[in-house]
N, C-alpha and C positions, 0 to 999 in steps of 0.2 A: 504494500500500500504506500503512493507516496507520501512525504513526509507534512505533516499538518500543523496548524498550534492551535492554540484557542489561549487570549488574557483577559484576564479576569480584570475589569477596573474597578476599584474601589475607592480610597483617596488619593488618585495620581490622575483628575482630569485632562492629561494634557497629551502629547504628542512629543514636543520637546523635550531633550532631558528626562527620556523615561526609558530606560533603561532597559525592563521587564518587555515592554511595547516593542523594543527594537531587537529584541533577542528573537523574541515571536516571529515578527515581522522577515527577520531573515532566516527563520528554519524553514518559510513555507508558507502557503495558501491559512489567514488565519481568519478566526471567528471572536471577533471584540464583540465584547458581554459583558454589560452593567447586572448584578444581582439587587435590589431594593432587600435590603436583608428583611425580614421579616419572620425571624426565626426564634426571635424572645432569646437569646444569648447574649445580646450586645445592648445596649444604651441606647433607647431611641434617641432619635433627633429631636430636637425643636422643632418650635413651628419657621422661625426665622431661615434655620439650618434647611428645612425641606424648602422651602420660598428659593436660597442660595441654589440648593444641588438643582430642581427643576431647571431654572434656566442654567446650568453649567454645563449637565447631561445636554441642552438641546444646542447650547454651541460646540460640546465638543463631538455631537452625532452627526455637525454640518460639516464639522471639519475634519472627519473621519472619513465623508463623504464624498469630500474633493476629494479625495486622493484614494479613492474608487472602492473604499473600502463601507463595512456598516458597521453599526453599532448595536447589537441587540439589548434589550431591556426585558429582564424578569423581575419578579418577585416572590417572592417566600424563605425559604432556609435554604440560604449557600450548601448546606453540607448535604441536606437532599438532594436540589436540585444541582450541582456541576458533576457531581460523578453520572447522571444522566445524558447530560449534556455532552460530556468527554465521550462515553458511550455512544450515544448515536452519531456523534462527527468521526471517532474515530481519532482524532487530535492526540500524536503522540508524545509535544510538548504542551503543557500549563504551565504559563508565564503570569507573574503578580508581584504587584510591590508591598513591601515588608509594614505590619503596621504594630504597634507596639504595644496598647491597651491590653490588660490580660486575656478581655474575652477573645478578643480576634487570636490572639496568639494562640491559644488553645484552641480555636475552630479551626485556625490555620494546619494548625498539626494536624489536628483529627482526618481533614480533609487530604493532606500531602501523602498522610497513611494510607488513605482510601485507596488513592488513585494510583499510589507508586504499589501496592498489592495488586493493583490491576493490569497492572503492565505499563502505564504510561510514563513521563517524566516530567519532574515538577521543579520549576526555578524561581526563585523570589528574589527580589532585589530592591537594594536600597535607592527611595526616589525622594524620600523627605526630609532624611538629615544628613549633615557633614560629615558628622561621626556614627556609625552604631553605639548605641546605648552599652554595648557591653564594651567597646572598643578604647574608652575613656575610663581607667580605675585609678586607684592610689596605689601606691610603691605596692603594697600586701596586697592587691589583686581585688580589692573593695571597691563598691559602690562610691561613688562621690558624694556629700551632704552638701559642700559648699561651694559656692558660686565660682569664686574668687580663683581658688587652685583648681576646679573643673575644669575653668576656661586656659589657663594657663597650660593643663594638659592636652586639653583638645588642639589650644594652638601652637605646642611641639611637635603635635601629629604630622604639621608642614601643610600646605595649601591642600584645600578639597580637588578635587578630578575634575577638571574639566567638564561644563555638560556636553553630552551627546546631542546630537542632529534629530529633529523631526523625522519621519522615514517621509522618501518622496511621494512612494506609492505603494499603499496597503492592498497586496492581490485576498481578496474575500476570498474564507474558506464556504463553501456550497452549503446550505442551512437547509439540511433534512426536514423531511415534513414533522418530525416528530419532533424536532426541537422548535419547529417554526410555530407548534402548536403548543408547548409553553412558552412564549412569546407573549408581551402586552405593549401594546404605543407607551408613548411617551406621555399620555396622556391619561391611560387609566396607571401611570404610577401615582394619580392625585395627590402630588406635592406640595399644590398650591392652596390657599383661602380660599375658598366661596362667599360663605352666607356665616357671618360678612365676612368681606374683599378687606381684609385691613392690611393690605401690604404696598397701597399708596406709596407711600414715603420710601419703602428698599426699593421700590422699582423705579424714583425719582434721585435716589443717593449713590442708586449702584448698578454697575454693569457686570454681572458675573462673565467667567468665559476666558480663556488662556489667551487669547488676544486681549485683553483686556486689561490684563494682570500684564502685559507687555510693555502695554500703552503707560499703565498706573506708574510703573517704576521707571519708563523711561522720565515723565514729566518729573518724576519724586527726584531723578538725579540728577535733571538739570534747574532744579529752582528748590525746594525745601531742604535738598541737602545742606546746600549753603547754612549754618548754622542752626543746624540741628541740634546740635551737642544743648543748646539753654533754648530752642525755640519749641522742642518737643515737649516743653513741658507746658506749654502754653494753648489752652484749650480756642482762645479766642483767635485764633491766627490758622492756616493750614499748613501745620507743621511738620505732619507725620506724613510715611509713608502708606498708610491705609491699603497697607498690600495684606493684612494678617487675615481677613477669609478667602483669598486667593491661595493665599498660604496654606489655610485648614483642608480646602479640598484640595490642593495639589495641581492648581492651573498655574503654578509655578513651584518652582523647586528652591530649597535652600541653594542650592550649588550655582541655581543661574541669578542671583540673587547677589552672590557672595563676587563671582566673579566678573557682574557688572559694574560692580559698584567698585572694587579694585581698577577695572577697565577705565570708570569716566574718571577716576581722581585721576592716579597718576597719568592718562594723557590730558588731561584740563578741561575733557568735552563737561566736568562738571566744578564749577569753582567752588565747591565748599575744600576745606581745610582738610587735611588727614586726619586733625581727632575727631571732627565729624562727621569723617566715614568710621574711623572706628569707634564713635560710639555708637553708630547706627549699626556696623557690623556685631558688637557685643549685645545689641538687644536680640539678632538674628541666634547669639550665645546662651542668651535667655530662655530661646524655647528650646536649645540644642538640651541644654538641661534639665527645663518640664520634663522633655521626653524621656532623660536619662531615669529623674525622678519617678515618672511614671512606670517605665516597666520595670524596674527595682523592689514599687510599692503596685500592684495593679491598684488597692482600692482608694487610692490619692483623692478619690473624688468622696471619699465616703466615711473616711479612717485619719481621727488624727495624725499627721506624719510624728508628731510628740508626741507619745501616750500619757506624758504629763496633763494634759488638755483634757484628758477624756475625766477630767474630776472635776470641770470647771463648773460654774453654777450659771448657765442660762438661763435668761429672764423671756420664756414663748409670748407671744403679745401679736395677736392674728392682725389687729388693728393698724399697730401703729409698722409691721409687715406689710402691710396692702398700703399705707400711707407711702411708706417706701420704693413701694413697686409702682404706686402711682404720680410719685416726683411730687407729693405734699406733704414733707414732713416742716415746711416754715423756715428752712435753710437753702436759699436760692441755689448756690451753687453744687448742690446735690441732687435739687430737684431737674435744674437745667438738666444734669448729665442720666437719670432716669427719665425724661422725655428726651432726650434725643434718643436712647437706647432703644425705646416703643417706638418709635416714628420710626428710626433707620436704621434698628437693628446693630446699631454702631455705639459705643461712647469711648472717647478720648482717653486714654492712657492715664493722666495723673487722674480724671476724674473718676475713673474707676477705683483707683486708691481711695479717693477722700471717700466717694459713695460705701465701698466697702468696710473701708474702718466705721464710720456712722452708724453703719448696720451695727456691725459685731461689737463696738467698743461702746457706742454710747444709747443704742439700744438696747445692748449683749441678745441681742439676736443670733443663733448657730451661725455662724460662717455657711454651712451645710444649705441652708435654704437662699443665701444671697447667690451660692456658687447655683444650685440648681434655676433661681431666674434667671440667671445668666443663662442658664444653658441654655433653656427655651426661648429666649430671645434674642442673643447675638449671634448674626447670620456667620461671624469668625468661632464660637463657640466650640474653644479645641481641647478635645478630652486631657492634655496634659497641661497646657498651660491656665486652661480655666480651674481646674483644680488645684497646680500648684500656687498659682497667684493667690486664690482666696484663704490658700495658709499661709501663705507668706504674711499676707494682713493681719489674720488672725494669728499669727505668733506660733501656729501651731507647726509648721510645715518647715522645709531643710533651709538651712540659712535664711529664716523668716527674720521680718521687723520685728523689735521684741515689742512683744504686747502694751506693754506701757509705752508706746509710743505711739500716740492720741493726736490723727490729723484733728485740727479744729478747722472744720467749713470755714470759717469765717475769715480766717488768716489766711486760708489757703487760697482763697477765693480774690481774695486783695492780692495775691501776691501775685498768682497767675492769670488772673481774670483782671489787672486793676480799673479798666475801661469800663467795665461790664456786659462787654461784646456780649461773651458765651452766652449769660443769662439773662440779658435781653431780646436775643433770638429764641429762647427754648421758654421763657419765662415769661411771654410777653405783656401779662398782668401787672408786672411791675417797672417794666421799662422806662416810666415815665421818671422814676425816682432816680436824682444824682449819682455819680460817679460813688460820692461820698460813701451815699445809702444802700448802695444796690445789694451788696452781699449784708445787710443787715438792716430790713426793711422797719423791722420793733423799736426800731431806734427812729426813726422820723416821727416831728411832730406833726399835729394833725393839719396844721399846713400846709409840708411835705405832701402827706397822703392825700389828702383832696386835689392839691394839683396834679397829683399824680393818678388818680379816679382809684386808688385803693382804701379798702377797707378791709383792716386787720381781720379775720379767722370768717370774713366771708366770701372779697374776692380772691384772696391769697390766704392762706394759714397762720396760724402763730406758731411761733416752733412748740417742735413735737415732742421735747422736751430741752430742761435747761443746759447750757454746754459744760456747766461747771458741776451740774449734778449728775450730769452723765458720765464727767470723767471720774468723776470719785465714786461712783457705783462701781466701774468700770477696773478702776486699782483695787477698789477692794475685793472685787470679784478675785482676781487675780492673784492677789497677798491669801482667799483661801483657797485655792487652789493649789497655789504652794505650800501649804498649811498641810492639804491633804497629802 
C-alpha cells in the first residue's frame, strides 16, 4: 500500500512552523483532521475560547485549501474516534504536536499505544515551546520553581531552531466513505453564541487566523516594541503585543516569534532598544515556564502549587463574586479591566494583576474561581499560564508574589492609568470626572459629581468594600494561615 499520513490538529492552527504538519506532508498523500474533543477527559473550553477556535479552524481550512489540501472536522472522543479513522484511511504515519496538560498527555499515550499495536507509526513534535518542559532542570535533574535561574537555563540551551517553511502543497489523502460519514461542517461544530449573539465586541477586537497572528506581530515590531520595556505596563496606550491567543491556539509559534523579533532588532527594521526586545522576549520566558510548571504539576489549575495555602481561610461571598465579574465592585480601574474582558474577551496585563489581587486579597475570594472566569472568558485563556498566573497573585504558586503584597487599585490606577484613558473608555459613567478623581470617584464632592451626571451607589457603585479593611483582613488571613 502506498505510503499515507493523517495529522491530527489540535493547538498548532497553523501551516508555518509546524513541524508535525511537515513531516506528514512529506511521507505522502495526507488527511488533516480537527477532532472537537468531546470526550469529558480534558477541560472544556470557554465560551470566548470556542468564539476564538470557530473562526481559526475556518481560516486555517481556507488555507489548507489553497494549497489543494482539506481539513476535516469531527467531534466526540479523540481516543474513539482516530484509531477508526487511521483504520479506514489506512495512514501508516500519525503526525501531532506535543501538548503538555496532564489530560492530553495521558490520552496522548493511550492513543500512540492504540495505534502503534496496530501496526501504524506515531510522531509528535514540539510546535509551542522553545524548550520541552523536561529539557530545562536544575544541576540534580529537578523541576524548576523559579523564574529567574529557569530562564537562565533555558537560555544556555543556545538559540531555538529555526522555524520550518509552510508546505507548498498538501496532496489530500482520498477520505473513505466511512470516515466521510463521521465527518461534521464547520458549522455543526457550534462554536459560536446564538441566543444571545454576545460576541459583538471579539468579533470587532479581533481577527483570529495565522495570517493574522503574522500581521499582529509584524505591526507589534515595528511600532510598540519601541519601549516596551515601561510602556507595557500601561493599560491606556497600545502597548502590548496582543499576540497571546494566537499564541494559545498555535497560529503562531514561540520559535517564529522569538526569531523575528531577534531579526527586526539587530537589522533596525525595528527601533526599539535590545532591552526591549529582551524584555518582550523574557515575557515569551514566562509562558516557557507556565508550561514547564504545568506539566511538572498537571492540577496547576486546581491544586495549590504551596500546600501551605491549602489552610488559608477564604471568605465565599457569591455577591460581591458577580460584583467582580460584572466590573462593579466601586474601584474604577478594576472595573474598567472586567469590562473590557466581557466585551473583548481580552484584559491588559498589569490589569489583570490589580483585578486579581482585589479578588483574592481584598475580597479573599479563592484565587480558584477568578482563574476559572478567566477561563470562560479570555479568548487567550491558556491552561498553563492562566493557572500559573493566578498563583502567582495569590502567593500560592512557584516563584509567586508573596501574598502580603496588596496591589491597591487606587495607586495602581494613578500610576499606570494617570490620564484616565483606560477607565474612561470601559467606565464610561464616570468619565466626566477629572484626571484628579477618576480612579477614586468617593472622593468628589457633590459638585464634582453632578457635573459629572454621577450619582454614588446608583449610577456607579460605592466601593465594595474599604481598601484599608480589606488589606488587614487580608494579612491577617495570612499570619493564620501561617499559624496553621
Amino acid at each position: 500500500m502506498p505510503a499515507s499520513s493523517l495529522h491530527w490538529f489540535r493547538d498548532d492552527l497553523r501551516l508555518a512552523d509546524n513541524p508535525a504538519l511537515m513531516a506528514a506532508v512529506g511521507h505522502g498523500p495526507t488527511l488533516c483532521l480537527y477532532i472537537l474533543d468531546e470526550g469529558g477527559s480534558r477541560r472544556p473550553l470557554g465560551g470566548a475560547s470556542r468564539w476564538w477556535l470557530s473562526h481559526s479552524l475556518a481560516a486555517l481550512a481556507a488555507a489548507i485549501g489553497a494549497r489543494g489540501g482539506e481539513l476535516i472536522f469531527m467531534r466526540g472522543d479523540p481516543a474513539a474516534i482516530l484509531p477508526r479513522v487511521v483504520e479506514a484511511t489506512g495512514a501508516d504515519l500519525i503526525t501531532w504536536s506535543r501538548r503538555y496538560d496532564g489530560e492530553a498527555v495521558a490520552l496522548d499515550s493511550r492513543i500512540k499505544a492504540e495505534l502503534t499495536g496496530a501496526g501504524a507509526k506515531v510522531a509528535s513534535f514540539n510546535a509551542a515551546l522553545l524548550n520541552e518542559p523536561w529539557q530545562v532542570t536544575t544541576k540534580t535533574g529537578d523541576p524548576m520553581k523559579v523564574f529567574t535561574p529557569y530562564w537562565r537555563a533555558a537560555r544556555a540551551r543556545g538559540e531555538p531552531a529555526p522555524p520550518v517553511p509552510a508546505p507548498t502543497r498538501i496532496e489530500p489523502l482520498k477520505c473513505p466513505a466511512a470516515v466521510a460519514a463521521m465527518a461534521v461542517s464547520h458549522a455543526e461544530l457550534a462554536l459560536e453564541p446564538t441566543r444571545p449573539d454576545w460576541a459583538g465586541g471579539l468579533r470587532e477586537a479581533w481577527a483570529p487566523g495565522e495570517e493574522a497572528a503574522a500581521e499582529r506581530l509584524g505591526e507589534f515590531l515595528s511600532g510598540s516594541l519601541d519601549g516596551y520595556g515601561e510602556g507595557r505596563d500601561r493599560p491606556d496606550r497600545v502597548s502590548t503585543s496582543r499576540l497571546s491567543p494566537h499564541l494559545r491556539f498555535g497560529e503562531i509559534g514561540s520559535r517564529q516569534i522569538w526569531h523575528a523579533t531577534r531579526s527586526a532588532t539587530e537589522s533596525g527594521e525595528a527601533a526599539a532598544s535590545a532591552s526591549d526586545s529582551e524584555k518582550f522576549l523574557s515575557e515569551i520566558g514566562w509562558r516557557e515556564f507556565s508550561y514547564h510548571l504545568l506539566f511538572h504539576n498537571p492540577d496547576l489549575a486546581t491544586r495549590n502549587f504551596n500546600p501551605r495555602f491549602d489552610a488559608f481561610p477564604w471568605h465565599p461571598d457569591k455577591a460581591a463574586l458577580k460584583a467582580w465579574q460584572r466590573g462593579l465592585t466601586g474601584y474604577p480601574i478594576v472595573d474598567a479591566g472586567l469590562r473590557q474582558l466581557w466585551t473583548t474577551g481580552w484584559m491588559h496585563n498589569r490589569v489583570r494583576m490589580i483585578a486579581a489581587s482585589f479578588l483574592i486579597k481584598h475580597l479573599l475570594i479563592d484565587w480558584r474561581q477568578g482563574e476559572d472566569w478567566f477561563w470562560d472568558t479570555l479568548v487567550d485563556a491558556d491552561p498553563a499560564s492562566n493557572a500559573a498566573s493566578w498563583q502567582w497573585v495569590a502567593g500560592s504558586g512557584a516563584d509567586a508574589s508573596p501574598y502580603y503584597r496588596i496591589f491597591n487599585p487606587v495607586t495602581q490606577g494613578l500610576k499606570f492609568d494617570p490620564k484616565g484613558g483606560y477607565v474612561r473608555r470601559w467606565v464610561p459613567e464616570i468619565a466626566g470626572l477629572d484626571d484628579g478623581l477618576i480612579h477614586e470617584p468617593w472622593k468628589a464632592d457633590a459638585e464634582a459629581l453632578r457635573r459629572a451626571g454621577i450619582t454614588l451607589g446608583e449610577s456607579y457603585p460605592r466601593p465594595l468594600v474599604d481598601l484599608d479593611v480589606g488589606r488587614r483582613r487580608a494579612l491577617d488571613a495570612l499570619a493564620a494561615t501561617r499559624s496553621a
